[in-house]
PAGU-595942 format. One record per residue (C-alpha): residue in three letters; x negated, y negated, z. Coordinates in pm, whole numbers, plus 32768, in hexadecimal, padded with zeros to 4 digits. Layout:
! residues N
AlaXYZ
...
//
This chain:
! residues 407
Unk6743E4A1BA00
Unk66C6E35CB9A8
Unk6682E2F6BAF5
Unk658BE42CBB26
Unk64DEE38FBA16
Unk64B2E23DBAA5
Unk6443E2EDBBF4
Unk633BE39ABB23
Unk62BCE245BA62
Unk6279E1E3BBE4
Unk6216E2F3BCAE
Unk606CE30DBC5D
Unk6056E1CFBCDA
Unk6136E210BE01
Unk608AE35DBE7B
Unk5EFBE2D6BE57
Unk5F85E1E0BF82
Unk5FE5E2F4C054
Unk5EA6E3C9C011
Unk5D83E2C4C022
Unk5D7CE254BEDD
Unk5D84E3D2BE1C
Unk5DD9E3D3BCCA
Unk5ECCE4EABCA3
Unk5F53E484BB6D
Unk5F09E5AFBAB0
Unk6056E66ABB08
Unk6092E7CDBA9A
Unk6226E7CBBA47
Unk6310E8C6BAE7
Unk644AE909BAAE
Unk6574E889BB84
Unk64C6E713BBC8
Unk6374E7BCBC76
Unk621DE751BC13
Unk60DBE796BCB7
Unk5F8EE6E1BCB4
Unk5E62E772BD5C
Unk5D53E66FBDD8
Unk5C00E6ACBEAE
Unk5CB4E634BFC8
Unk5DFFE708BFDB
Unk5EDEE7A5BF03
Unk601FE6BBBEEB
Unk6193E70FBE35
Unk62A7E637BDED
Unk642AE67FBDF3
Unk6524E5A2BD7C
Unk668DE5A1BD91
Unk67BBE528BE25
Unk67C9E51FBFA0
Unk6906E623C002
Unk68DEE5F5C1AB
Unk682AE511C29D
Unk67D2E5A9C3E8
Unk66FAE50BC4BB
Unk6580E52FC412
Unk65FBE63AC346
Unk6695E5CAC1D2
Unk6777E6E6C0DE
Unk66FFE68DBF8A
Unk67B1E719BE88
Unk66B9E74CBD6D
Unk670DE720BC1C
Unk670DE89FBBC4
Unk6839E8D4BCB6
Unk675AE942BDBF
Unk6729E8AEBEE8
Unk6611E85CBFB8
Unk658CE7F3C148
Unk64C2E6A3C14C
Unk6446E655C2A2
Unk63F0E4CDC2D8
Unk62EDE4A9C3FA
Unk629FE33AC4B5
Unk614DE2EFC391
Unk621EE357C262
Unk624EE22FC17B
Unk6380E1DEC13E
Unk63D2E10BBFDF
Unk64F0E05BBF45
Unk64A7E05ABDEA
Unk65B3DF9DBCF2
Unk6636E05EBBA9
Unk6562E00EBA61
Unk641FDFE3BB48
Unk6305E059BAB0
Unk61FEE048BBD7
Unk6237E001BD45
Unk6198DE9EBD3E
Unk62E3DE0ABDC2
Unk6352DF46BE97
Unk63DEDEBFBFEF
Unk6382DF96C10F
Unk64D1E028C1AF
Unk6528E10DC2F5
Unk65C2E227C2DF
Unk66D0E1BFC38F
Unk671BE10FC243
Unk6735E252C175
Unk6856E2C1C104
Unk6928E3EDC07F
Unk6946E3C3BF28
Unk6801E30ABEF1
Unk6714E384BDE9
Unk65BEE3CBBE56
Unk6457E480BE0A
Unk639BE4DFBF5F
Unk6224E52ABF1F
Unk6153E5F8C037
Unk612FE76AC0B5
Unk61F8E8B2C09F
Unk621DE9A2C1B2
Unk62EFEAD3C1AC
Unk6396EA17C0B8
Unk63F0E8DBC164
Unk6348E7AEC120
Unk629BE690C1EC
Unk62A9E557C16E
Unk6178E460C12A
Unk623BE3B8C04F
Unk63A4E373C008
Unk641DE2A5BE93
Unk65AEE20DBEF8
Unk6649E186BE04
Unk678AE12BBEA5
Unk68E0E1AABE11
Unk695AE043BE30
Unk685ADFBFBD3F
Unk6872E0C9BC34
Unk6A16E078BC2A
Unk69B5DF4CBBF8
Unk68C6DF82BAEE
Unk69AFE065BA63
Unk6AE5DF6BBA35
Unk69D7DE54B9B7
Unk6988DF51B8B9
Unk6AF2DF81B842
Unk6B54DE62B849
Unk6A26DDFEB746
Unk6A79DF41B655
Unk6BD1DEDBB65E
Unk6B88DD57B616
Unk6A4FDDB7B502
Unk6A9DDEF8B497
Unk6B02DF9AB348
Unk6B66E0D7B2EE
Unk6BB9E19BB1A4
Unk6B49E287B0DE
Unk6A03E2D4B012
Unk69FCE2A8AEA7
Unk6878E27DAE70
Unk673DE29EAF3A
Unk65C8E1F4AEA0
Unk64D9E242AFBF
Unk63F2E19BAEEF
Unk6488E037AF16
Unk651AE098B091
Unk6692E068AFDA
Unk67B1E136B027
Unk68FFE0E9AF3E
Unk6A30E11DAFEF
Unk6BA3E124AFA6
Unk6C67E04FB095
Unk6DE0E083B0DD
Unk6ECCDF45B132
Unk7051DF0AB121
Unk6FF3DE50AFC7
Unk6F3BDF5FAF02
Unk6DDFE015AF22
Unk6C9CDF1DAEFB
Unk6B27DF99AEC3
Unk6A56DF2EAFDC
Unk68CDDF03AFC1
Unk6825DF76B0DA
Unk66D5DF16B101
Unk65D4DF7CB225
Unk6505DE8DB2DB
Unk6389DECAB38C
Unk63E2DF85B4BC
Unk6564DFE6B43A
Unk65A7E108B525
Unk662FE23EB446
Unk66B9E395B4ED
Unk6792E4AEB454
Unk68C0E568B526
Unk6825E688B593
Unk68E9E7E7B504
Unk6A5BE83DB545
Unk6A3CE705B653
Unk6B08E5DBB6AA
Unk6A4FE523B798
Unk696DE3EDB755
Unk687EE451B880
Unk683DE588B7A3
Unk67CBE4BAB66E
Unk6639E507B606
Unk6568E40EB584
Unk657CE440B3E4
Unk652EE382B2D1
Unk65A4E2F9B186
Unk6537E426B0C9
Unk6624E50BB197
Unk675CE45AB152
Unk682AE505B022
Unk6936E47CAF4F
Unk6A9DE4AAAFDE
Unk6A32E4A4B14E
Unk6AA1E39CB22C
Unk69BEE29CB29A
Unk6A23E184B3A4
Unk6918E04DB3D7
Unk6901DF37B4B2
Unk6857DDC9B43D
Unk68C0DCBAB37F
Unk69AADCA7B257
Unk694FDB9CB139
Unk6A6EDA70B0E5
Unk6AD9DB37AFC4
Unk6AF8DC9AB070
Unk6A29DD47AF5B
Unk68EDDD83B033
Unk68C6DDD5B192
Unk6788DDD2B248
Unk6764DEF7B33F
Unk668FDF14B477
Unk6713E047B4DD
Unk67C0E175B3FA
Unk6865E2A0B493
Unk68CBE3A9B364
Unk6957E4E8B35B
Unk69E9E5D9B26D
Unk6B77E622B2B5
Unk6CC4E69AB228
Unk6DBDE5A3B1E3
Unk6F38E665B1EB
Unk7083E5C6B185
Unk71BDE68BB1BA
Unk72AEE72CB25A
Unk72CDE7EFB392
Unk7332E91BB377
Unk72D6E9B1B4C0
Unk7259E969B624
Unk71B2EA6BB737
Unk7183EA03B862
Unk70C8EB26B8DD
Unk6FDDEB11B7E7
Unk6FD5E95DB805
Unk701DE991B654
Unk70DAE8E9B552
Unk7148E984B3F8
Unk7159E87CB30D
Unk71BEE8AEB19F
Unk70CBE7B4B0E4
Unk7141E6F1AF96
Unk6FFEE6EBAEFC
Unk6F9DE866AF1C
Unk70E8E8DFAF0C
Unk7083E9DAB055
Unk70C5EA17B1B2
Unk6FBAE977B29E
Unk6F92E9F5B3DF
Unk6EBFE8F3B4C8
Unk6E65E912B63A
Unk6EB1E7EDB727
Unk6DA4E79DB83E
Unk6DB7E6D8B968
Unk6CBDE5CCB8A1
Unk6DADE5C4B755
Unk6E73E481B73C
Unk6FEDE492B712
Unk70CAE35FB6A3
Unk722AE314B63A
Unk7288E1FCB553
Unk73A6E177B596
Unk74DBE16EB477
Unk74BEDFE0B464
Unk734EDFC4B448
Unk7362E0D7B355
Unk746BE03DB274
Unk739BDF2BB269
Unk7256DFD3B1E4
Unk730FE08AB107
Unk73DFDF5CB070
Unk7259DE98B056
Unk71C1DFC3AFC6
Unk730ADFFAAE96
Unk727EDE53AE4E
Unk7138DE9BAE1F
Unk71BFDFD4AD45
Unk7285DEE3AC63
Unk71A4DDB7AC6D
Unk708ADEC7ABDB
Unk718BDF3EAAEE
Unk71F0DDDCAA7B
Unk70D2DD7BAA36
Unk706CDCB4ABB0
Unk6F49DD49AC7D
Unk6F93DDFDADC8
Unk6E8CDD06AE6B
Unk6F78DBEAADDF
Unk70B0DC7EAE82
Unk6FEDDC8EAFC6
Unk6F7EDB46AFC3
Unk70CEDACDAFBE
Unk70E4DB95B0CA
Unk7006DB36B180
Unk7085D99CB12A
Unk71CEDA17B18E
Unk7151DA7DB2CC
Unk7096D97AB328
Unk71B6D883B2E7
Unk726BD97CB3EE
Unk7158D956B4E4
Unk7140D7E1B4DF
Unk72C6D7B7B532
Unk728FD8CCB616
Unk736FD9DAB579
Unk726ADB12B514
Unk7316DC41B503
Unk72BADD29B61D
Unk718BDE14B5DB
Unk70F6DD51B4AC
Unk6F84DD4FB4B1
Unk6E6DDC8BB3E0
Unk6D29DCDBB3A0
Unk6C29DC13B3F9
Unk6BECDABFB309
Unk6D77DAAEB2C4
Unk6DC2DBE6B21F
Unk6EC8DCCFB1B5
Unk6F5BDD70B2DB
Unk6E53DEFEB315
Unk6F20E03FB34B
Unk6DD7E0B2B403
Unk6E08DF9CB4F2
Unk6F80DFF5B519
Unk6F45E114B5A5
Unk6EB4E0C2B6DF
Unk6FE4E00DB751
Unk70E4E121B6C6
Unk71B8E1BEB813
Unk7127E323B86C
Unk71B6E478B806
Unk7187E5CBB8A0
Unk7179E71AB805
Unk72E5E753B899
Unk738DE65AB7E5
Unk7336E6C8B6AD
Unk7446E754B5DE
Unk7479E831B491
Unk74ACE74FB390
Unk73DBE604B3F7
Unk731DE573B317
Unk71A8E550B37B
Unk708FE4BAB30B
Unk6F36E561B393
Unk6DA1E55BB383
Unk6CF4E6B8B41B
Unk6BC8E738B432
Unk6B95E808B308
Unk6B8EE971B3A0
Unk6AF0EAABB33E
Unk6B36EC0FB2D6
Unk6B64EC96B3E0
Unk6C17EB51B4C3
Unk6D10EA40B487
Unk6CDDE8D0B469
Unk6CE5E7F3B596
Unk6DE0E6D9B575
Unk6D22E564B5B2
Unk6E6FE4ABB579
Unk6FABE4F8B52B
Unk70B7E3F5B4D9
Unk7214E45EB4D0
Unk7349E389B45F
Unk72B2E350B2FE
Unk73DFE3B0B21D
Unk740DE23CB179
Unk726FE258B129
Unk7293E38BB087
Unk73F2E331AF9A
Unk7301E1D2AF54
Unk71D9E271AF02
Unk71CEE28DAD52
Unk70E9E3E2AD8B
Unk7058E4D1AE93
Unk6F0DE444AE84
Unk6F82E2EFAEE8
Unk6FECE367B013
Unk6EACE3FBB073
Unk6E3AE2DCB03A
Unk6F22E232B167
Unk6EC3E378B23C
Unk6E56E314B39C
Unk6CE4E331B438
Unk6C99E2B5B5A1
Unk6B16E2EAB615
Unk6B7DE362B778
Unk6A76E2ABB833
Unk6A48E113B7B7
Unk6B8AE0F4B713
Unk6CC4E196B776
Unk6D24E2C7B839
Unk6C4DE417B899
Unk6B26E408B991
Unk6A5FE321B9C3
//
């Protein structure tokens, strides 16, 4: 979880106030959240979690491993609110535990018995502040992120090409790291954000899909990034042909294999229906960008017109419901569309319905795990001149700072 490693960025400093000063820095990692440092003074662990009960002294912390685990707060423990993205516990406000709270995340430093522990020290970082943190953080990927997918990697100059997908055509984006650009990779067969490792440049492969957050130049060629999530994933257009709900599966036949696809739904996978007007429309903008590229016009033309088009509509008040801009006055982001699509469940998925899907890739011996699936795509697929275009348009959410999935 992210927020275990903010807890860790803070804790040394933390514990050496509850133990005279001892560095116990030097942590040993266990598995499940547990560390253990060993000083001349005592031998201290730390747990960190989620708290699962309050009674009286005694806190239920469910550790990150599933298990759970006693910690016992006594009258000299030290008790700290720490906010999220704190890297030491300069500004930590001193809290009761009357303040603590089911649901909070925190990391409680002192002694095991019979495997209990007492508390020297307890880490809070309230649940209140990490929503909050949380919806700040959408709200900037949505408002300065970018999404598409990767045509060229040169670690060398920190650049990553990617191919970007609007209602007007498909644009090559620039994107270009800057010092201290956070970069992390999905981790395998996994849709969550929280699961993401750090990475770097060098990792990244053409054809994955790579979603960054920064600012985009005037011009939308070049896009400076401080922070790059990637991940390598199967992008399915089709038709269903099946759905299980024993299994939580979907058969899909997909146009550019020419197979059956099985993928598995999770409770983290993002489901969305477009509905038949909004689709008409992207269809009807993506057949002029087909004939403006045919006739000898530029897709980015078409969608600049657009984009004037819409603008004109917003200033006498009359944009069509569910059109979205990019950022700087752009052409309206089928990533972006997404978010605000109505949800669908697994049950109301038919034979026959078009879909549009991203999974994780799957192995031998398992099946994908759907990310997003997007069903109500029929006019998108009779607009699209080829298969590939449409993977093109295929949907990718991040889970955590953009749109759907844990976070």
């Amino acid at each position: 979880m992210k927020s275990a490693r903010l807890f860790l960025a803070a804790v040394c400093a933390a514990i050496a106030l509850s133990v005279g000063g001892t560095s116990l820095c030097h942590a040993t990692a266990r598995s499940g959240g547990q560390a253990q440092e060993t000083s001349a003074q005592s031998t201290v662990v730390r747990r960190i979690g989620t708290i699962k009960a309050i009674k009286g002294t005694s806190i239920t912390l469910a550790l990150d491993s599933g298990n759970d685990v006693i910690v016992t707060a006594q009258s000299t423990t030290r008790i700290l609110r720490v906010a999220p993205g704190a890297e030491n516990v300069k500004n930590a406000t001193p809290i009761q535990l009357q303040e603590v709270q089911v649901g909070d995340r925190i990391l409680a430093a002192g002694t095991v018995s019979n495997g209990a522990l007492t508390a020297l020290t307890i880490l809070v970082m309230k649940h209140s502040d990490l929503e909050a943190q949380h919806e700040e953080e959408r709200g900037d990927w949505q408002k300065r992120g970018i999404g598409g997918l990767v045509s060229a990697v040169d670690p060398a100059t920190g650049t990553v090409t990617i191919s970007v997908a609007g209602f007007g055509g498909i644009k090559s984006v620039a994107v270009h790291t800057t010092k201290g650009a956070v970069i992390r990779r999905y981790a395998t067969n996994s849709v969550k954000f929280d699961e993401a490792k750090p990475s770097t440049l060098a990792e990244i492969r053409v054809g994955d899909q790579l979603r960054a957050r920064g600012e985009r130049s005037a011009d939308g060629g070049d896009f400076s990034a401080v922070e790059i999530v990637s991940g390598t994933f199967r992008n399915i257009a089709g038709m269903v042909s099946s759905v299980d709900p024993d299994t939580s599966s979907v058969s899909i036949q997909d146009l550019l294999s020419k197979k059956t696809v099985i993928v598995n739904i999770s409770p983290d996978s993002q489901l969305r229906q477009l509905p038949p007007e909004m689709a008409e429309r992207i269809g009807m903008r993506m057949k002029r960008a087909t004939a403006a590229a045919l006739g000898g016009g530029s897709a980015e033309e078409t969608a600049k017109a657009e984009e004037t088009q819409a603008q004109q509509r917003a200033a006498s008040g009359a944009v069509e419901p569910g059109e979205h801009r990019m950022g700087g006055g752009r052409a309206p982001d089928f990533q972006r569309l997404l978010n605000r699509l109505p949800a669908l469940t697994l049950a109301e998925l038919r034979k026959g319905d078009a879909v549009l899907v991203v999974s994780t890739p799957g192995t031998t011996s398992s099946k994908g795990t759907v990310v997003t699936l997007v069903s109500g795509v029929e006019p998108l697929l009779r607009a699209a001149p080829s298969a590939g275009q449409v993977m093109m348009l295929a949907p990718w959410s991040l889970g955590a700072p953009g749109e759907g999935g844990e976070q």
